[in-house]
C-alpha positions as CSV (number, residue, x, y, z in Angstrom):
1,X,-13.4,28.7,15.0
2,X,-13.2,26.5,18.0
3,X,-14.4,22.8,18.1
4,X,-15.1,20.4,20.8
5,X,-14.0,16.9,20.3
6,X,-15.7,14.8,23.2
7,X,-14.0,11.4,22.2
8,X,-11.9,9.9,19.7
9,X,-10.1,6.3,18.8
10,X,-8.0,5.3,15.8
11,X,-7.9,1.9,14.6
12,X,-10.6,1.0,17.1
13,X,-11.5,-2.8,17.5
14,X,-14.4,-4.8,18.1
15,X,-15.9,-8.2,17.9
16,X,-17.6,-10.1,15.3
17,X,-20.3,-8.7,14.7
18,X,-20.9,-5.6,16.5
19,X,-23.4,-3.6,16.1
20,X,-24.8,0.1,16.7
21,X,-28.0,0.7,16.9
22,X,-29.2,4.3,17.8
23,X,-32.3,5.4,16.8
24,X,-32.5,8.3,17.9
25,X,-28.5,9.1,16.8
26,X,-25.6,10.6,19.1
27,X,-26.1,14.3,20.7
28,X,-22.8,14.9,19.1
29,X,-21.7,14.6,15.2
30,X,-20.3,11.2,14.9
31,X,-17.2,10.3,12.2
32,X,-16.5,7.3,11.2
33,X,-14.3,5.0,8.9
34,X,-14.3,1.8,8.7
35,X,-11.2,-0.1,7.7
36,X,-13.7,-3.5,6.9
37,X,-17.1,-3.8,5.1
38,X,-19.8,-2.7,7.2
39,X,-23.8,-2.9,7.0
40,X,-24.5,0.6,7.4
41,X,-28.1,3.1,7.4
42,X,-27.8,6.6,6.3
43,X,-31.0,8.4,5.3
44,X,-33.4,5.3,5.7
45,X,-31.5,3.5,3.5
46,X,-29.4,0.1,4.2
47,X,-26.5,-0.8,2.3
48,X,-23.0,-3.1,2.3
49,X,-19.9,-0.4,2.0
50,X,-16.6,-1.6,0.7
51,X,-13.6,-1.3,2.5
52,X,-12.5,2.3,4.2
53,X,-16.0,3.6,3.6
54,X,-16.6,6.5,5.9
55,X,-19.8,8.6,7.2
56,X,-20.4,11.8,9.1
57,X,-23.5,11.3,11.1
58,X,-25.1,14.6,12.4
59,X,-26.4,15.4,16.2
60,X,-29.7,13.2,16.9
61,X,-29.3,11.6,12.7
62,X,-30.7,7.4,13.4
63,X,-27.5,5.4,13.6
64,X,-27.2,2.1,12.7
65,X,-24.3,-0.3,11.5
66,X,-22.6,-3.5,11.7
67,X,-19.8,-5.8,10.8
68,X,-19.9,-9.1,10.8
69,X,-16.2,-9.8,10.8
70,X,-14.1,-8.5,13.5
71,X,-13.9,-4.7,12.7
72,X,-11.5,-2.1,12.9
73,X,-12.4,1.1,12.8
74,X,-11.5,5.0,13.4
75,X,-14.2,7.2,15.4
76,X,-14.9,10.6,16.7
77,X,-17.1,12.8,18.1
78,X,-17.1,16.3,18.4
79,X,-19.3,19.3,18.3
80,X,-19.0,22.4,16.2
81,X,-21.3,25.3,14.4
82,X,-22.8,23.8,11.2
83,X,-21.4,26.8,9.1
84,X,-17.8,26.1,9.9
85,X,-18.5,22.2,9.1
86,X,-20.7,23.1,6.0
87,X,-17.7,25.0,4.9
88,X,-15.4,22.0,4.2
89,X,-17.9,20.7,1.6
90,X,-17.8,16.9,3.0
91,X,-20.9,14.7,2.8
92,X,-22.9,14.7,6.0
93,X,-25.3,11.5,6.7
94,X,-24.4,9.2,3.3
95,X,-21.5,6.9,3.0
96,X,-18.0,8.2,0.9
97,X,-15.4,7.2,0.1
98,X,-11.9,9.4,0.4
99,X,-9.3,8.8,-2.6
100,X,-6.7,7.5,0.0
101,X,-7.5,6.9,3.5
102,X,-4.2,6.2,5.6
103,X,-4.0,10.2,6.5
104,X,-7.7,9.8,8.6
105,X,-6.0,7.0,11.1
106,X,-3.2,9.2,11.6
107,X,-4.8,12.6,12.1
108,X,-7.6,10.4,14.6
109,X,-4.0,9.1,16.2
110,X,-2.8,12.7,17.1
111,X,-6.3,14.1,17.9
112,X,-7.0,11.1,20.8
113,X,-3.6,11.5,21.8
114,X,-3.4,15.2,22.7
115,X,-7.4,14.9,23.7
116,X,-6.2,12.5,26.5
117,X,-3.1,13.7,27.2
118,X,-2.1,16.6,30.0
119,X,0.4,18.1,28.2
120,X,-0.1,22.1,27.3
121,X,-2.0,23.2,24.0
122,X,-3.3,20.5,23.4
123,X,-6.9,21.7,23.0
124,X,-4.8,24.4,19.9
125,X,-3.8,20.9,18.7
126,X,-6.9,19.2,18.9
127,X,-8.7,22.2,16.4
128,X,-5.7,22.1,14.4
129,X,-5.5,18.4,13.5
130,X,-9.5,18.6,13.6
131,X,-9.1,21.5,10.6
132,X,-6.7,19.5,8.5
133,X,-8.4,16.5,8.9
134,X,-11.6,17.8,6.6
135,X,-9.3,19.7,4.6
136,X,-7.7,16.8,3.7
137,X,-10.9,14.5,3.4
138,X,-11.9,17.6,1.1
139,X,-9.8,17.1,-1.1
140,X,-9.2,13.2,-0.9
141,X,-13.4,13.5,-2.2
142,X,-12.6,15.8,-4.8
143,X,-9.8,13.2,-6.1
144,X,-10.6,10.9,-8.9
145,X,-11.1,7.4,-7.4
146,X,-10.5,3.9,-8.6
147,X,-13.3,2.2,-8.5
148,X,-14.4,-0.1,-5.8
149,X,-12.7,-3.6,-6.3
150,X,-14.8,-6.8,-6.0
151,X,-14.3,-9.6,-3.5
152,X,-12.3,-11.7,-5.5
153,X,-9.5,-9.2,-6.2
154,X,-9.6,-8.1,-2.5
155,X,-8.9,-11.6,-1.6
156,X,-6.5,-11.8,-4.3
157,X,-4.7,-9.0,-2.8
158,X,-4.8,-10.1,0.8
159,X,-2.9,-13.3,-0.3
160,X,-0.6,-11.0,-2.2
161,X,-0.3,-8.6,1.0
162,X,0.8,-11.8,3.1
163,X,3.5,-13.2,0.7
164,X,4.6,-9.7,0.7
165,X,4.9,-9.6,4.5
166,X,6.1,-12.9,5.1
167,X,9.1,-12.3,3.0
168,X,9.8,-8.5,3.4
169,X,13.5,-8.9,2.2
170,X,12.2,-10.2,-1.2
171,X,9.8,-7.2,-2.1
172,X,11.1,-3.8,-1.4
173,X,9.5,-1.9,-4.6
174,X,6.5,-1.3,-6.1
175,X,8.2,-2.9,-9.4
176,X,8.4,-5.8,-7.8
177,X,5.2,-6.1,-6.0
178,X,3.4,-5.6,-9.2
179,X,5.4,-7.9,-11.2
180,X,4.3,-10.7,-8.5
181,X,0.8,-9.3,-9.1
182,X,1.1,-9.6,-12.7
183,X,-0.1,-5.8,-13.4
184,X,1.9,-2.4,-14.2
185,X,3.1,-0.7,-11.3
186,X,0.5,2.4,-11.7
187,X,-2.3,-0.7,-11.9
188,X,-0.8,-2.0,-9.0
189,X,-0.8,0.9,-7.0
190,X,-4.1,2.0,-7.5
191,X,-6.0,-1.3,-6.9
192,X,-3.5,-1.6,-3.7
193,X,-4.6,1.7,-2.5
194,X,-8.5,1.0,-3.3
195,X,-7.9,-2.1,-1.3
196,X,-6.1,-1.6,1.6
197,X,-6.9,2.7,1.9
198,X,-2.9,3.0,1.6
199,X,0.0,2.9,-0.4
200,X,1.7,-0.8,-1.0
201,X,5.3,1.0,0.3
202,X,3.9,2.9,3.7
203,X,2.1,-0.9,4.3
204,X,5.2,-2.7,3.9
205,X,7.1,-0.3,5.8
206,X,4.6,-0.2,8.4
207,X,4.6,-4.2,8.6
208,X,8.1,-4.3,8.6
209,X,8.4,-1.8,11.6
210,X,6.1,-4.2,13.5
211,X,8.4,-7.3,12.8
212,X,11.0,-5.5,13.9
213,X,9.4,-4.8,17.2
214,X,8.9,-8.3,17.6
215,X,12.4,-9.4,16.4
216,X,14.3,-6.8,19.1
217,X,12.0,-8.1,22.2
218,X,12.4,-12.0,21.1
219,X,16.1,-12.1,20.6
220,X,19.5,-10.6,20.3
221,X,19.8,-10.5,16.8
222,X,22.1,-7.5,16.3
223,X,20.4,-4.4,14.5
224,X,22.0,-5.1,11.4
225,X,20.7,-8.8,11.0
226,X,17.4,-7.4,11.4
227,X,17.4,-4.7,9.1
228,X,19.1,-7.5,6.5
229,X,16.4,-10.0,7.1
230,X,13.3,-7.0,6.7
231,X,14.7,-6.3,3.5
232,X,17.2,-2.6,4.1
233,X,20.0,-2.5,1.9
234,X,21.8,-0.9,5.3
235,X,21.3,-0.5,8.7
236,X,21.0,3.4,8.7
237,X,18.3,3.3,6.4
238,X,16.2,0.9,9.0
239,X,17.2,2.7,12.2
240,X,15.9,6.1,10.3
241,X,12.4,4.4,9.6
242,X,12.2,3.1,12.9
243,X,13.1,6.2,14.7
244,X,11.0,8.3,12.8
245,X,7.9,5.7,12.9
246,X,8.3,5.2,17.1
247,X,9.9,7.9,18.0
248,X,13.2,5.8,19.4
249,X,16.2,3.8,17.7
250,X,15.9,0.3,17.6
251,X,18.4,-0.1,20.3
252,X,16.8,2.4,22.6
253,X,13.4,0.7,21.7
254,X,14.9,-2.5,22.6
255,X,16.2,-1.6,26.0
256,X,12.9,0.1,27.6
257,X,11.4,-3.5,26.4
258,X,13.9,-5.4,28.5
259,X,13.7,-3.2,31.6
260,X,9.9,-3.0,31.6
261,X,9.7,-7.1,31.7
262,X,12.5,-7.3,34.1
263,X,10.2,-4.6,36.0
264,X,7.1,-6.8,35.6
């Protein structure tokens, strides 16, 4: 069953306060999720999401939301016959929300790619990635889900989230993450999850990545100093995230960086 995909952006952002206001919807099936709270309309009615909330607006369906911190968000849209949508068993036109979000991002991820890329097959790709997506959104909705957190724990978290960060060599398990947090690691991990839409270990490993981009283009720090200051017990552990999360070793990584500013 083929499907057209017209447009697509993961992580997407936009300014305070950005709004969409289409009242006579998109000619297209819109997706969306929304890292941040949003104002959002589905069905005539108006509500406040929590975070990763995600709707799947249908060709000409009123559109209408808005954030009034900067947002982030994943979007797409993309035409295909109702039956093969219906089939999936996802919500159309009312807000949901997936039992673990971090797979939508990274499905959106390979779908703009390949949609904007020359390479061959990559309209096969684009209707595979587009298939497993609402599998797995499927079954994320069919999960059981924590329930949505309140404000104060989500800022409760978020400082928790920065100590983690800013001292990545201290916490490297969920043991210890949740022993900062004051909660049993399965508590932990499933407030985490309802919070940020991801698993405390992929988030830390994620942030430490992006420190370590920073720390290779900033200095000369050898390889090993970095992994020991991001918290790896060894440097073949880092250089195997690294590699597998950019595609490139660290010291590979590190050189492109060099010749492209000596370039610029």
């Amino acid at each position: 069953m083929k499907t057209t995909v017209y447009s697509a952006r993961h992580a997407y952002p936009e300014r305070e306060g950005f709004t969409i206001d289409r009242k006579n919807g998109h000619p297209q099936y819109t997706f969306l999720h929304f890292f941040n709270p949003v104002e959002i309309e589905t069905g005539g009615k108006r509500e406040k999401t929590f975070r990763h909330a995600c709707v799947i607006y249908t060709p000409s369906e009123p559109q209408y939301f808005k954030s009034e911190v900067p947002l982030v968000h994943d979007w797409m849209h993309f035409f295909c016959e109702e039956e093969y949508l219906s089939s999936f068993g996802v919500p159309l036109n009312e807000v949901f929300y997936p039992a673990g979000t971090d797979f939508i991002t990274a499905r959106i991820k390979r779908i703009e790619y390949e949609l904007y890329s020359s390479a061959w097959g990559g309209e096969i790709v684009v209707n595979s990635e587009f298939a497993e997506l609402f599998v797995d959104l499927k079954r994320a909705c069919s999960e059981k889900k924590a329930d949505p957190v309140n404000r104060e724990t989500e800022e409760r978290f978020s400082y928790l989230r920065r100590k983690f960060f800013s001292e990545p060599s201290k916490y490297g398990t969920i043991a210890e993450m949740a022993n900062e947090a004051g909660l049993s690691p399965s508590r932990f991990f499933t407030v985490y999850r309802s919070v940020f839409g991801t698993s405390p270990i992929n988030d830390l490993i994620a942030a430490r990545i992006e420190a370590a981009k920073n720390l290779l283009l900033a200095g000369d720090d050898k390889i090993e100093s970095i992994a020991y200051f991001l918290g790896y017990e060894n440097a073949a552990h880092f250089i195997r995230q690294f590699k597998k999360a950019v595609g490139v070793p660290p010291g590979a990584y590190r050189k492109a960086g060099i010749a492209e500013r000596r370039r610029d």
